[in-house]
C-alpha positions in Angstrom: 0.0 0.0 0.0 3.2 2.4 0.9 4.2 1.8 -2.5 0.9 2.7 -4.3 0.9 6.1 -2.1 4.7 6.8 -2.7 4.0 6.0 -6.5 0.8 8.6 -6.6 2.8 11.0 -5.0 5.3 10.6 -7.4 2.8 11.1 -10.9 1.7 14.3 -9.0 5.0 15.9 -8.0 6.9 14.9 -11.5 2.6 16.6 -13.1 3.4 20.0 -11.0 7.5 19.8 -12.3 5.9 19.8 -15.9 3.7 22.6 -15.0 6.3 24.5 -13.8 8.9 23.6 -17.1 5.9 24.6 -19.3 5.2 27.4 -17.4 9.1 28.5 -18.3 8.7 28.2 -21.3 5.3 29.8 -22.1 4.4 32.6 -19.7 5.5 36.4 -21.2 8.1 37.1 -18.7 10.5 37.4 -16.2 8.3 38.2 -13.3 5.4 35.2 -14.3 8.1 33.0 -15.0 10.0 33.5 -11.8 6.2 32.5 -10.1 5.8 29.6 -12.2 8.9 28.3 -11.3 8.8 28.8 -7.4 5.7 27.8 -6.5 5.0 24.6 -8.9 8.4 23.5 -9.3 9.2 23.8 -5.3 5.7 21.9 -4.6 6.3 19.2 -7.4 10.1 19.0 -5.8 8.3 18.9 -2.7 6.0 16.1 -3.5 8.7 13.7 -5.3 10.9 14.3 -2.0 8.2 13.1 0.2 7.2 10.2 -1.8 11.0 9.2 -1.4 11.0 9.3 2.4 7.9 6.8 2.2 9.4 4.5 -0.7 12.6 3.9 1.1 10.9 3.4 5.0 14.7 3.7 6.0 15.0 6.8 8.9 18.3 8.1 7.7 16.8 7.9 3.8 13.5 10.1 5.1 15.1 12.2 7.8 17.5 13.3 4.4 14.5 13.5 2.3 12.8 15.7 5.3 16.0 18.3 5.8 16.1 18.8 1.7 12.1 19.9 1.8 12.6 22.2 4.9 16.0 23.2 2.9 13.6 23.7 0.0 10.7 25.6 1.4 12.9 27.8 3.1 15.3 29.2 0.2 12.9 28.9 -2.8 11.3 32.2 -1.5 14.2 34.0 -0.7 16.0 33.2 -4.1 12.8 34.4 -5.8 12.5 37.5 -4.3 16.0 38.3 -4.9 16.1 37.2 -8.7 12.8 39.6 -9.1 14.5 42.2 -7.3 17.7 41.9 -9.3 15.4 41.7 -12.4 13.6 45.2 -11.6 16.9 46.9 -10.8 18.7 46.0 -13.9 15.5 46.9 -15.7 13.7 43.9 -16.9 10.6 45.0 -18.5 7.3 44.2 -17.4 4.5 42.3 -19.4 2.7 44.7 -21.9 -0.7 43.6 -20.4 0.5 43.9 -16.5 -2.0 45.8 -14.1 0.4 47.9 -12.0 3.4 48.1 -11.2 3.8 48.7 -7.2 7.3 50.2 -7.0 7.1 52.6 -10.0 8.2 56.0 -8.4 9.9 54.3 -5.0 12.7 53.2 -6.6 15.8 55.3 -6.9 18.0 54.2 -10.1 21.0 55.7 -9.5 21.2 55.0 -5.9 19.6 51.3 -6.4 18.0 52.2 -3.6 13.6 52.0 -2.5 12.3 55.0 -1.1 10.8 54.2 3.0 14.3 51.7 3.4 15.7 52.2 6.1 20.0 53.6 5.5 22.8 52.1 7.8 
């Protein structure tokens, strides 16, 4: 039965990887993209690391298994932030047909800085 769980797990993690590939490949740009890839590719990643900790019923296989999720959950964010950020500053356009664009006037170009940050 372990096996038929760890196996469905599986399909749906390596389905949500494939989302996240396509959605690379398809969405307009850098900003959607960066989305597509953090959030489907880190829950498909997610999913395929779990099913592992059940398919091998070994502690030190799933306890592995369990730090790379955490690992995971916990950089995915911050690395997406940062490549969005890093995409705004050096001046990555936005999508022709985006709403709004919430730091249009806070951000400083020559000083790379946002207006309300705090200086050291």
């Amino acid at each position: 039965m372990i096996e038929f769980i760890g196996g469905v797990i599986i399909i749906i993690g390596a389905a949500f990887s494939l989302i996240a590939g396509i959605g690379l490949v398809r969405l307009p740009d850098l900003y959607v993209r960066m989305h597509a890839a953090t959030k489907a590719g880190t829950l498909g990643a997610g999913l395929i690391l779990i099913a592992l900790a059940l398919e091998a019923q070994q502690l030190e296989v799933a306890a592995r298994a369990m730090a790379g999720l955490v690992f995971l959950l916990f950089t995915a964010p911050i690395a997406a932030h940062l490549l969005g950020r890093a995409g705004y500053i050096a001046g990555v356009p936005l999508w022709s047909q985006s709403c709004m664009d919430e730091l249009e006037g806070k951000y400083d170009p020559e000083t790379k800085e946002l207006k309300g940050t705090p200086r050291d």
